[in-house]
C-alpha positions as CSV (number, residue, x, y, z in Angstrom):
1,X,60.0,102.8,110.0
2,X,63.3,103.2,112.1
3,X,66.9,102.5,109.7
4,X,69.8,100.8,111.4
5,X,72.6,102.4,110.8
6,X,75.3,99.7,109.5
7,X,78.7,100.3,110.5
8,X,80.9,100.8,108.6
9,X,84.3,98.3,107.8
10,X,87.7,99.8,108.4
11,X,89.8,99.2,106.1
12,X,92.6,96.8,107.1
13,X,96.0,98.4,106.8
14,X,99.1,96.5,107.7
15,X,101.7,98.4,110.6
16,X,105.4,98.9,108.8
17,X,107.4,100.2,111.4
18,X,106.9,97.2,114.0
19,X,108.0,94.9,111.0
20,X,110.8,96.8,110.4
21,X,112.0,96.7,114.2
22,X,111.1,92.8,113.9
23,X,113.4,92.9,110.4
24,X,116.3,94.8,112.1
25,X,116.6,92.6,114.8
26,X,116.8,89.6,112.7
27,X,119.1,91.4,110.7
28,X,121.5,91.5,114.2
29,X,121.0,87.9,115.2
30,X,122.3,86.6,111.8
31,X,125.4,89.0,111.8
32,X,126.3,88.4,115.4
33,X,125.7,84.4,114.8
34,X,127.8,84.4,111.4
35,X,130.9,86.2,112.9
36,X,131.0,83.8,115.3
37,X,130.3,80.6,113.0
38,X,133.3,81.8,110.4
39,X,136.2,80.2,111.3
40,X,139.2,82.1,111.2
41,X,142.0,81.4,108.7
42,X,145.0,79.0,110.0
43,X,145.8,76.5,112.4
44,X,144.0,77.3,116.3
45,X,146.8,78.4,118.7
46,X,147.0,79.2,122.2
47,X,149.9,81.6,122.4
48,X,152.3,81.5,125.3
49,X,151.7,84.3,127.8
50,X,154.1,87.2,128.3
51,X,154.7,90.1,130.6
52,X,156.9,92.4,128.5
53,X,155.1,91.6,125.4
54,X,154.5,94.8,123.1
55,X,152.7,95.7,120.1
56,X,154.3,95.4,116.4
57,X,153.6,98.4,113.9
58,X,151.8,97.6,110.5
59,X,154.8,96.8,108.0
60,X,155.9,94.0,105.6
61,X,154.8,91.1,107.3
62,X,154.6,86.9,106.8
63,X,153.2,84.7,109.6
64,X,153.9,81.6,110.0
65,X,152.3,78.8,112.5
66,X,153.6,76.4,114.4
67,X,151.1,74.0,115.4
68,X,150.5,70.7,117.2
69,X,151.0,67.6,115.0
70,X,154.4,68.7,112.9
71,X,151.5,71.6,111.3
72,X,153.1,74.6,109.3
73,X,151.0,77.2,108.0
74,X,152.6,80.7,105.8
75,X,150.0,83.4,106.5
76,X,147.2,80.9,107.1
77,X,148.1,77.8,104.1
78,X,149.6,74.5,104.6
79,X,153.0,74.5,103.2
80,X,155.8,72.4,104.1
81,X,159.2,73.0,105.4
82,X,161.1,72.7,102.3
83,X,158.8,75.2,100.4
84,X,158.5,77.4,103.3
85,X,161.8,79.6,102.7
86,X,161.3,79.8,98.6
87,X,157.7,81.3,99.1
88,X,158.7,83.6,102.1
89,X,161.6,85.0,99.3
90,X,159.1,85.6,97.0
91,X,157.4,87.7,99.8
92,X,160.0,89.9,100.4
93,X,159.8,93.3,98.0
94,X,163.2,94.2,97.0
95,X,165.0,97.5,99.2
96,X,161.9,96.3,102.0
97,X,162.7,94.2,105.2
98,X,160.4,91.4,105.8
99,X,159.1,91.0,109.4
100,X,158.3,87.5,110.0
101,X,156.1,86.7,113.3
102,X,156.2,83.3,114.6
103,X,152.8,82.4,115.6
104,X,153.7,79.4,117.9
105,X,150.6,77.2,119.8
106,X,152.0,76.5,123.7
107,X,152.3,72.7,123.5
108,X,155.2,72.7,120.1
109,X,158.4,71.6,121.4
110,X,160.9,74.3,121.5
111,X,163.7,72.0,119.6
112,X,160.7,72.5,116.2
113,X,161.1,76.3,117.2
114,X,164.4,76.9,117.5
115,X,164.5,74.7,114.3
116,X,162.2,77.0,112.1
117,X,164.0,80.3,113.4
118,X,167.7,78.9,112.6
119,X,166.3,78.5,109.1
120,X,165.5,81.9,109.0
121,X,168.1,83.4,109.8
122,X,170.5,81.0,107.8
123,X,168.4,82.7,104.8
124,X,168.8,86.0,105.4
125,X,165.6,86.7,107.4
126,X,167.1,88.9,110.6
127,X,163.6,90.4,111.7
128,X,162.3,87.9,113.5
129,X,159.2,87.7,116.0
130,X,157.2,85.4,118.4
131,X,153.0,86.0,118.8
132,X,152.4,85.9,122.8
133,X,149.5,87.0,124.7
134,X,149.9,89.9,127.4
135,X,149.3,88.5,130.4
């Protein structure tokens, strides 16, 4: 009598490195998507565009934002104007120069500009600056 040979099972084993690649780039996707989905801090502003426009070097800094709708922001809160010159004092570290940069949106009447940087300077704050884009 003739045996038939029964074959035999492989075992099953499960393939790590394509789930890994798969894990990776879902791992991507999520970063890419999130960076995007944060909302950055402050008011949205296009800046005005500007030729001669150059780059300011890392210092003692405040920014404030002018935007549309009477909207002041210090460094990315709401504040109002008649707080706005207490809390940029307390910013300023004594024997230090404060650099404030205006960060204005386009569309804010230059009368509300020219109003915010007279208050400055009436309080002492001589380094001045306005955000633009390089165009």
């Amino acid at each position: 009598m003739r045996n038939w040979e029964v074959a035999k099972k492989k075992k099953v084993h499960i393939e790590i490195i394509p789930m890994i690649d798969v894990m990776m780039f879902l791992l991507v996707f999520f970063v890419l998507i999130s960076l995007n989905v944060i909302p950055a801090l402050g008011i949205k502003t296009q800046l005005p565009s500007a030729s001669q426009s150059q780059q300011l070097k890392p210092q003692n800094k405040a920014i404030i934002t002018l935007g549309l709708d009477d909207r002041l922001q210090l460094d990315g809160q709401d504040v109002g104007e008649s707080e706005l010159m207490t809390r940029l004092k307390a910013l300023q570290k004594d024997g230090e120069k404060l650099v404030i940069i205006i960060n204005s949106d386009q569309g804010v009447e230059v009368k509300r500009l020219v109003s915010v940087m007279d208050q400055l300077k009436g309080n002492g704050f001589s380094s001045v600056s306005i955000a633009t884009r390089k165009s």
